[in-house]
N, C-alpha and C positions, 0 to 999 in steps of 0.2 A: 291178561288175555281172556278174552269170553270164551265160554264153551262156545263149538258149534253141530251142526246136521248135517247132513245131505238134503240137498235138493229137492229132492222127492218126498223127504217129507214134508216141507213145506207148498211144493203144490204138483201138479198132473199136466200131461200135453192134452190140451181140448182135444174132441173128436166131434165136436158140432157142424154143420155145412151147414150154407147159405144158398139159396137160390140165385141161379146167371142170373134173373130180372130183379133181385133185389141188393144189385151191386152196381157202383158206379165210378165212372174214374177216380171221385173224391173219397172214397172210403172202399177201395182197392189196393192192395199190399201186393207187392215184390221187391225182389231184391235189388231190384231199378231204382223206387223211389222210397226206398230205404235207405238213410241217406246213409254216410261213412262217420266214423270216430262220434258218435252216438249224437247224433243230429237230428232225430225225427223222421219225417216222411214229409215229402212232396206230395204233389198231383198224378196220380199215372197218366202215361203215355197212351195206353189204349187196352182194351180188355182183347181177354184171348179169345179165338172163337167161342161161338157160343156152345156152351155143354151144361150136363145137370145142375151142376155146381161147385161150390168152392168150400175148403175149409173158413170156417168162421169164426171171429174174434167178438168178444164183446169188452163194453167198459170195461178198467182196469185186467181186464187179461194183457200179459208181458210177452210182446210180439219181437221175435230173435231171426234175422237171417240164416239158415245153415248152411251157407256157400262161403267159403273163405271167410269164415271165425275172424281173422285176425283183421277185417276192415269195420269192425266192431260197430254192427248195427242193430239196433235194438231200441225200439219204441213204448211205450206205456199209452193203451190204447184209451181213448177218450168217448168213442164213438161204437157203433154196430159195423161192422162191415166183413168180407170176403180178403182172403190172401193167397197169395202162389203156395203150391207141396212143398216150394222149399223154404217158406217160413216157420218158425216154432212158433206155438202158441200154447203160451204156459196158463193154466187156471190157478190161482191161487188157493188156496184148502184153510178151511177154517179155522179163527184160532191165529192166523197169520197176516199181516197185514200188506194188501198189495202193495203199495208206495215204499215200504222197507224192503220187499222181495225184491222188487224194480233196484231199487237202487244199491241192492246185493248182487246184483249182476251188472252192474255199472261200473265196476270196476277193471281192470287192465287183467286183471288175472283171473276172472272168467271166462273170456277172450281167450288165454293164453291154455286154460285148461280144455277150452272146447277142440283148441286146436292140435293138441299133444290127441287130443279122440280121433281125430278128423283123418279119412282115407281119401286118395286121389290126390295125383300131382297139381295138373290146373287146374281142375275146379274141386279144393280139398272140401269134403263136408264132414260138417261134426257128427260125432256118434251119438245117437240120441240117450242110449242107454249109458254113457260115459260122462256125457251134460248133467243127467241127473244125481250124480254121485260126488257136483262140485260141491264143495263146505261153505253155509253161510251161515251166519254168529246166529245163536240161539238165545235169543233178550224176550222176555216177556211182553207180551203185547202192548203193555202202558208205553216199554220203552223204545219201543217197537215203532208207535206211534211219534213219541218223541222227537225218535231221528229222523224219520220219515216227513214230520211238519218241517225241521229246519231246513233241510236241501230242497224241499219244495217252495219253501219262500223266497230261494236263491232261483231255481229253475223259471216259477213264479213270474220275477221281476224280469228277468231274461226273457221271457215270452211275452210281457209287454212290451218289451224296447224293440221284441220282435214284429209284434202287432202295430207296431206307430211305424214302424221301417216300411212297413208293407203298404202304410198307407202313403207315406212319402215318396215310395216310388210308383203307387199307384196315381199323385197326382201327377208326378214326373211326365209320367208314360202318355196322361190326357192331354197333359197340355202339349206335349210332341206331337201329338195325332190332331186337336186342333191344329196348331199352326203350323205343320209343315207336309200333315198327309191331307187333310180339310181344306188347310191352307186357308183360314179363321184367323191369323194371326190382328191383333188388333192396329185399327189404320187410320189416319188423320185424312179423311177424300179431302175436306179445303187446303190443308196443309200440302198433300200429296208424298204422307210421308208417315211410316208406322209409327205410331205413338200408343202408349200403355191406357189414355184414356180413348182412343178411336173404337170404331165400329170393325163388327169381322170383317175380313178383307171381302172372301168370294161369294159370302150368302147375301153380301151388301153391295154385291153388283162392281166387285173391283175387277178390273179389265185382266183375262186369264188369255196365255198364247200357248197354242200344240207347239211342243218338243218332241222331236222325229225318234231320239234316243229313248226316251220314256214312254214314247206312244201315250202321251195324255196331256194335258193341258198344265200350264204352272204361272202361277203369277206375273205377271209383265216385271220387266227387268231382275228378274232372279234366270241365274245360268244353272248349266246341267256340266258336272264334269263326272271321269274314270274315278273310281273309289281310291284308285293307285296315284290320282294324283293330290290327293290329300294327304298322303303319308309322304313326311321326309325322310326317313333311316327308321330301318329297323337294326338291333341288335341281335346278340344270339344267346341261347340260354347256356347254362351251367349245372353240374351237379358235385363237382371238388369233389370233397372227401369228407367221411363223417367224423374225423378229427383232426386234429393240426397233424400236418406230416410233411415234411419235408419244405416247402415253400408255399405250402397250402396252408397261410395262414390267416386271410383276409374271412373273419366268421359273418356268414349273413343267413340270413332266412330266406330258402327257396320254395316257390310257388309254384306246385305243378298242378296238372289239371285239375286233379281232386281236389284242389283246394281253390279254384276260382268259385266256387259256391259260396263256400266260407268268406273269401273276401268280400266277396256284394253280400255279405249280413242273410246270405239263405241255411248256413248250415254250421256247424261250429268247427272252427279254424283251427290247426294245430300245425302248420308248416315244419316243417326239417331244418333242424340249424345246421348247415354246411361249412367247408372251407373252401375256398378258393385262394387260386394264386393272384397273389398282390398287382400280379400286371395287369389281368384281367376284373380288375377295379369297374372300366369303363364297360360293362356289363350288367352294373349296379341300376337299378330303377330309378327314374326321377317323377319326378312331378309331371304329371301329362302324357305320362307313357299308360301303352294298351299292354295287356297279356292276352296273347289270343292261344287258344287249345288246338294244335296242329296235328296231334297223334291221339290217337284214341276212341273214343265214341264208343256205340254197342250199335246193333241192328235196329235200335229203336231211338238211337240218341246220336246225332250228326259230331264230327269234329267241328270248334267255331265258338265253341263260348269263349264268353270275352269278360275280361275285369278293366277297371282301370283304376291309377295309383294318381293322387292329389296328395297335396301337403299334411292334410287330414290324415289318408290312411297312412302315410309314412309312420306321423304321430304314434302312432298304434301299437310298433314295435320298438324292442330295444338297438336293434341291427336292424343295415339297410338291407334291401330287399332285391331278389334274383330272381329270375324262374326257371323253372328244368328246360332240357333239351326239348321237352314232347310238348313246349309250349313258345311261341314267338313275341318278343316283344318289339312294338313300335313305336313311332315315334309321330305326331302329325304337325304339319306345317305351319298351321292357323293355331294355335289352343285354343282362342274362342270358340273353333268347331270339335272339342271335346266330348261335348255331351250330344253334338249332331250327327257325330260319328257312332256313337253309341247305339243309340236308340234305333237309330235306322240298322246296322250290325244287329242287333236281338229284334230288329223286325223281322229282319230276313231268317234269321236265325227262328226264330219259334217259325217262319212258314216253311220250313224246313230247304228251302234255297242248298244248303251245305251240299244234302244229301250226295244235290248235283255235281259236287266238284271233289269228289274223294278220289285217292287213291291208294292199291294195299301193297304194302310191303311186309313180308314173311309172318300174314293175315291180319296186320296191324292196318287199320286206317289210318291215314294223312290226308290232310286238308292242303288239297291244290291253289296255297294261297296265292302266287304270284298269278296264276290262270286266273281265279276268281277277279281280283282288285283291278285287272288289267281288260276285263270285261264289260264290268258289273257298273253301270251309273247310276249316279245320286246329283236329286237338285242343289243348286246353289243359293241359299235365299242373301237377303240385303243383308250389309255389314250391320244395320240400324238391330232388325230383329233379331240377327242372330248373337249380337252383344248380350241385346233384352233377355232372351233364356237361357243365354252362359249364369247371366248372374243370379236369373231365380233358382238355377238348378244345384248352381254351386252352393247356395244358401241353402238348401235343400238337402245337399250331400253332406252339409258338413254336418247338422242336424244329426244325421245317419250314422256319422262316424262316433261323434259324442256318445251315439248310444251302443255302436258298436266296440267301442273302448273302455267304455260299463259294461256292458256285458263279457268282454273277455278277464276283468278283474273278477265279476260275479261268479262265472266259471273254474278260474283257476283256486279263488274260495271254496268252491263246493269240492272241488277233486282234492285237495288239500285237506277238508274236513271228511270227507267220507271214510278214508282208509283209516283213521283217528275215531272215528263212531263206529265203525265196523269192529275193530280188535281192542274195542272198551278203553285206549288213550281217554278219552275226552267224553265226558256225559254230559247228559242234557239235561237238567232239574226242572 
């Protein structure tokens, strides 16, 4: 076992600010898009009113949520930017190497010590002056270096599989938006009949008819149905028990809301292995089922995200797969409208549509799902096209998936080596 320090004297809480004008959604911090089980940061949702300023981060400063420690958020900044009061923003101190301090607090029991600090029931916050008095190994700077380059070659390659993911669903998302909001999809005029080598439908003069339900125009012979009547069965979610007890013995991995991030490849996945009872098998996920988030959301963030499970992500796990109570699973009648159901759901979704259809039980949000579906229309295009982008999307997905099944070995590698290079098990020459 290595010696180790305290905190503090490896580095200092910034006291820098940034100007409101020289902050912007993309390099803006809160505890919003700060993701959970140490996943990075998103995009924010939107800045606060405008005021003097914000505290400020720069490169390698080590950016820590202080609201509920134990959802273990924590980034390694890359960029310039502003964050909310209740971010830490640690400076590293010379002598010390950032990437090793980062990943001395990347562990489960830094987490656990901020939260033994932490006052308040709901919203516990860490004690800043108790953070700094956590213990981490005292290696001299070569080796300091050392361990800092391996976990980074691991994190590394997980950030590429992340950047190629990003760009697979970025074609995803164009080519839904040509052919089904553009309605571009490619078309044979002599034939009278979509074909992969045709011209775009409606900028090429292909005959469009108003639908009274859409109030807009849609391709000739494509229909408009209820969203509720593309779903066949939904199921109901589960939470068992966190060990085998009594008839609870059926072990699977449960998917709740916090973790539909994780499954579409936006944030690192760690699901809960649960029990369930044996009868309650038929609860199990299959191939072509949605998970939709019914409970939950914040003031800035609707109930309504969605995942969805293919043979791919099954792959992925050892145990088959559930999702909690605070999420719905479904089931849709076509599979070929899989991915048509998606994309149009996270249309509506990012135009924030949800907002519309909540309701609060004992100040929890729910998603008024059967209100919505039972509303809400979507077009129906040809059987022809809608084949055509099941299969580029699925050839698309599973792409995503290969990487996201690399990446969750890559991960379970680093957290596996870290505690090992932390308390001098295992060196790096």
């Amino acid at each position: 076992m290595n010696n180790s320090i305290p905190l503090k004297k490896a580095c200092q809480y910034s006291s820098d600010n940034i100007c409101f004008e020289d902050v912007s959604l993309k390099n803006f911090v809160t505890t919003d898009n700060l993701l959970q089980n140490r996943g990075g940061i998103t995009i924010a949702s939107n800045l606060p009113p405008k005021g003097n300023s914000f505290p400020k981060y720069n490169p390698a400063n080590i950016l820590i949520a202080n609201i509920r420690p134990y959802l273990k958020k924590i980034w390694y900044a890359d960029k310039i930017g502003g964050c909310s009061s209740d971010i830490l923003v640690f400076e590293v101190k010379k002598g010390y190497h950032p990437r090793f301090v980062y990943y001395s607090l990347f562990r489960d029991d830094f987490f656990i010590h901020a939260m033994k600090g932490s006052k308040g029931t709901k919203m516990p916050r860490g004690d800043k002056n108790h953070i700094m008095e956590f213990e981490i190994p005292d290696f001299d700077i070569t080796n300091q270096k050392k361990i800092a380059s391996v976990l980074s070659s691991l994190d590394s390659k997980i950030e590429l599989n992340n950047r190629i993911n990003a760009e697979l669903d970025a074609m995803a998302k164009t080519l839904y938006d040509y052919w089904f909001v553009q309605f571009d999809f490619t078309f044979d005029f002599a034939q009278g009949k979509p074909d992969k080598n045709g011209k775009p439908y409606k900028s090429s003069g292909g005959k469009m008819v108003w639908n009274e339900e859409l109030k807009r125009e849609i391709p000739e012979g494509w229909g408009v149905t209820k969203m509720a009547d593309w779903i066949d069965s939904d199921k109901s979610g589960d939470w068992g028990k966190e060990e085998p007890e009594g008839n609870f013995t059926k072990k699977v991995i449960c998917i709740r809301g916090a973790d539909i991030k994780g499954l579409n490849g936006l944030a690192e996945l760690k699901p809960p292995v649960r029990y369930i009872l044996e009868k309650n098998a038929s609860k199990i996920l299959n191939s072509h089922d949605l998970i939709i988030e019914i409970s939950g959301g914040s003031p800035i963030q609707s109930t309504g995200r969605i995942a969805f499970i293919t043979d791919a992500t099954i792959r992925r796990f050892e145990d088959p797969l559930i999702c909690s109570n605070f999420c719905k699973p479904i089931s849709i009648k076509n599979k070929k409208f899989l991915y048509n159901f998606v994309h149009y759901w996270n249309s509506l979704y990012d135009a924030g549509i949800f907002f519309g259809y909540e309701g609060k039980t004992s100040g929890i949000k729910n998603l008024l799902f059967d209100s919505f579906v039972n509303s809400y229309y979507t077009v129906v295009p040809d059987e022809k096209t809608v084949d055509r982008f099941y299969e580029i999307i699925k050839n698309i997905h599973e792409k995503k998936q290969i990487a996201l099944a690399e990446n969750q070995q890559l991960a379970s590698l680093r957290d596996w080596l870290l505690p090992m290079l932390m308390n001098g098990q295992v060196r790096v020459d």
